[in-house]
N, C-alpha and C positions, 0 to 999 in steps of 0.2 A: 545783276546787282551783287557787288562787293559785299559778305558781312564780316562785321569785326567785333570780338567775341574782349572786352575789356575785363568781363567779372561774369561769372556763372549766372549769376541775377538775370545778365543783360539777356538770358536765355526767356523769362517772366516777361509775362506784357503788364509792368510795372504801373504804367496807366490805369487799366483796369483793378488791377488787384495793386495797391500801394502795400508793402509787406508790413510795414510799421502801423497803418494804418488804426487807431481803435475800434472807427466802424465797421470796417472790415472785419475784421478780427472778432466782434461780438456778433455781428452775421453769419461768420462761419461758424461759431460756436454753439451760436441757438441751434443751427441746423443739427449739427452732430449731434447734439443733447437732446432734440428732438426724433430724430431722425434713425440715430445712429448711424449715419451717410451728412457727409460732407462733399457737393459735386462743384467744383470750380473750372467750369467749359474757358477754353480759351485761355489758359492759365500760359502756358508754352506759346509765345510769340508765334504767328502763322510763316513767317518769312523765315524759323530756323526748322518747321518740321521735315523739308528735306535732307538737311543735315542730319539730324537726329536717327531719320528712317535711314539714310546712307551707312551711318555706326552703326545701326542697329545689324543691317543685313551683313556687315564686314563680322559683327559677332557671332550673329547668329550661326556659322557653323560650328563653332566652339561649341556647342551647347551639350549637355546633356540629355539623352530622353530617358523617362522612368513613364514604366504601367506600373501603375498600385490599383489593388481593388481594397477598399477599404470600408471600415463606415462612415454614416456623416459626422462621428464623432472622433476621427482620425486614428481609430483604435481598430484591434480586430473585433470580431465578433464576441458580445457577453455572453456565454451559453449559460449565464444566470437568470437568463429575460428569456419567456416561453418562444417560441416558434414564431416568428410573423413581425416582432416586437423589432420598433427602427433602431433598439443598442443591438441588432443582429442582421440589419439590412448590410448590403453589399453594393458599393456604388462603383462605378469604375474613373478612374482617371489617367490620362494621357498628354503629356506636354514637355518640352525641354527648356530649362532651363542655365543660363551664362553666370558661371560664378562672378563675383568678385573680384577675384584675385585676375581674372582674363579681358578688364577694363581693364586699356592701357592709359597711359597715369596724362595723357591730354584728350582721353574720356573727355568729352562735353556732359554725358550723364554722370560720369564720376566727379566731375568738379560739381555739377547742380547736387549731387549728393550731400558732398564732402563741406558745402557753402554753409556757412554758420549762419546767414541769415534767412537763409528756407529755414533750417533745424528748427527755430527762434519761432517764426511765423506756423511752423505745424507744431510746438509746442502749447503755443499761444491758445492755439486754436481748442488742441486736446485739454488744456486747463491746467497744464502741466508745466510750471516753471523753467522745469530743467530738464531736458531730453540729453540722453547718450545715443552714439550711432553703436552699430551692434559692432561686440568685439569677435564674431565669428565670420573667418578670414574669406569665406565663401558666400556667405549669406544675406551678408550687411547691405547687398546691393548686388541685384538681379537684372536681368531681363528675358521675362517669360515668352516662350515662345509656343504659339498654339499654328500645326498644319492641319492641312485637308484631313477629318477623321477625328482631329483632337478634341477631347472633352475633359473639363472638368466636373466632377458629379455635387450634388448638394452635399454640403459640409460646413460644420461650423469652425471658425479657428479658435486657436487654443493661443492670441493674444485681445489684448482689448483694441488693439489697433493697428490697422494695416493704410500705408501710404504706397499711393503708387499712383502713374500716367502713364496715360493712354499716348501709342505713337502710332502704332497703325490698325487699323480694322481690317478683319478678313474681308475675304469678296463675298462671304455668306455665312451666319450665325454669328456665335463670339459672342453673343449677346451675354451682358450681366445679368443674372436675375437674384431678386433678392426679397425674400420672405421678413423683412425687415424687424427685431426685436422680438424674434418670434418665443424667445426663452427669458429665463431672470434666476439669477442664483438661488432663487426661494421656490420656482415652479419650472421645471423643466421642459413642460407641455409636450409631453410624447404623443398625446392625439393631434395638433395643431401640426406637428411635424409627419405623423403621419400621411397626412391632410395633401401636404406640401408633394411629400414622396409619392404619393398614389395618383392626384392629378397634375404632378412635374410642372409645368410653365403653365397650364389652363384654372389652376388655384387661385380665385382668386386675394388669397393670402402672398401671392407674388407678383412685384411688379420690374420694369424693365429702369434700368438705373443705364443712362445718357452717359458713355463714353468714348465721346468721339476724340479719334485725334487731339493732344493737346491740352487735355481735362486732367487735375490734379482732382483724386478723389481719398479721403481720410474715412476711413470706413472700422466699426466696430462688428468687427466677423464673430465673435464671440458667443454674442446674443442673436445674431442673423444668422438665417439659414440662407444659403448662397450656393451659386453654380454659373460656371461659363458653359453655355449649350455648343455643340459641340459645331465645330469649324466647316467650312465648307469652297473649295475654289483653291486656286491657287499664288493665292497673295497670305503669307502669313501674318497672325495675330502678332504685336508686339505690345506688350506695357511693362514700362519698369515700375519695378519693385524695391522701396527702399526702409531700409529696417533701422529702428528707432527703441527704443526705451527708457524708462521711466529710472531704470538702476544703471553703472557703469559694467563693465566687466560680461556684460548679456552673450553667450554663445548658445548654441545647439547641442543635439546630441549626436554622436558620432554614427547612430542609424540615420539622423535625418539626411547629414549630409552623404553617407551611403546611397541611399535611395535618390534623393535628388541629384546630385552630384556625383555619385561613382566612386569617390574616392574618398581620402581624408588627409590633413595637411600633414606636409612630410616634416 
């Protein structure tokens, strides 16, 4: 079968998810308010994931890889917090990531990026009127790539919200897990996160968040504590990563794109 790609949208099974939609739209938004996870299966038409996985793998050597050992608080260790204490745990992380700048400009995920009416629709969702894409020329738009061996460790992120889809699942692990709202700006709960850290995935303060193939998921990493367990086989993880905010002008710091990226824009 022929596909014919008339507008990035036509990448959405518009059916299921109408973008405009209000029901919709307040559906997806309990969830995330409730939740802090927003999971939309089947969001990405079933008939374009070969293409998508096809881009993907033509990217995928381009990528990056970075080891960081960090904390789950994306910082080194506080040696202000006694011995034992998780602002001094060490978690390891392992993945490469495809800048931005190395989508070529008839990208199928760069145009589903770049589409003002996704922005519109994960605006909607987050509560947020007006969304910008990010102005950091590497980061605004990813695709992670996790091999055999690859982990990411628990950590929380250091935005209120992260967008991304799911394109391919490894042949073993990959799993999301997700300690859901495990913090709040008033109680930090360093025992609950302990909790988390000492029984890793058998907590049960952690459950498994469903992304298969194709699932557009809006997630509030801020307050979660999160991790991808680590890879196994030899089929790579792929999910794009697409970067959003609430102010225009949004870039990184020149270590982040260090560490991720290797470089910095010339």
């Amino acid at each position: 079968m022929t596909l014919t790609l008339h507008s990035p949208v036509d990448l959405i099974d518009t059916v299921r998810y109408p973008l405009g939609a209000a029901d919709l739209v307040e559906r997806s938004r309990r969830q995330f308010v409730d939740d802090g996870v927003c999971i939309l299966p089947g969001f990405i038409r079933d008939e374009w994931t070969a293409a998508l996985v096809a881009e993907c793998d033509a990217l995928a050597p381009l990528a990056h890889r970075s080891l960081v050992e960090g904390t789950p608080y994306l910082a080194l260790p506080d040696e202000s917090y006694p011995p034992g204490h998780v602002r001094r745990a060490l978690v390891h992380n392992s993945l490469e990531a495809v800048a931005y700048d190395l989508f070529p400009a008839d990208s199928l995920l760069r145009g589903l990026y770049e589409s003002d009416e996704l922005m519109s629709f994960v605006g909607a969702v987050l509560g947020q009127p007006v969304l910008y894409r990010y102005a950091d020329p590497f980061g605004a738009l990813n695709l992670a790539v996790m091999r055999d061996g690859d982990v990411l460790g628990w950590h929380f992120d250091m935005t209120d919200f992260v967008v991304s889809i799911a394109l391919q699942s490894s042949a073993a692990g990959g799993d999301f897990l997700n300690a859901k709202q495990l913090r709040s700006a008033a109680d930090e709960c360093y025992g609950a996160v302990a909790a988390v850290l000492a029984d890793d995935a058998g907590s049960t303060l952690v459950r498994t968040e469903p992304m298969r193939p194709g699932t557009l998921m809006l997630f509030n990493g801020r307050t979660s504590l999160h991790k991808v367990s680590p890879i196994g086989g030899d089929v790579p993880r792929y999910v794009a990563l697409l970067a959003y905010d609430t102010k225009p002008g949004t870039d990184s710091s020149e270590l982040l794109k260090l560490v991720r990226y290797g470089r910095l824009p010339i």
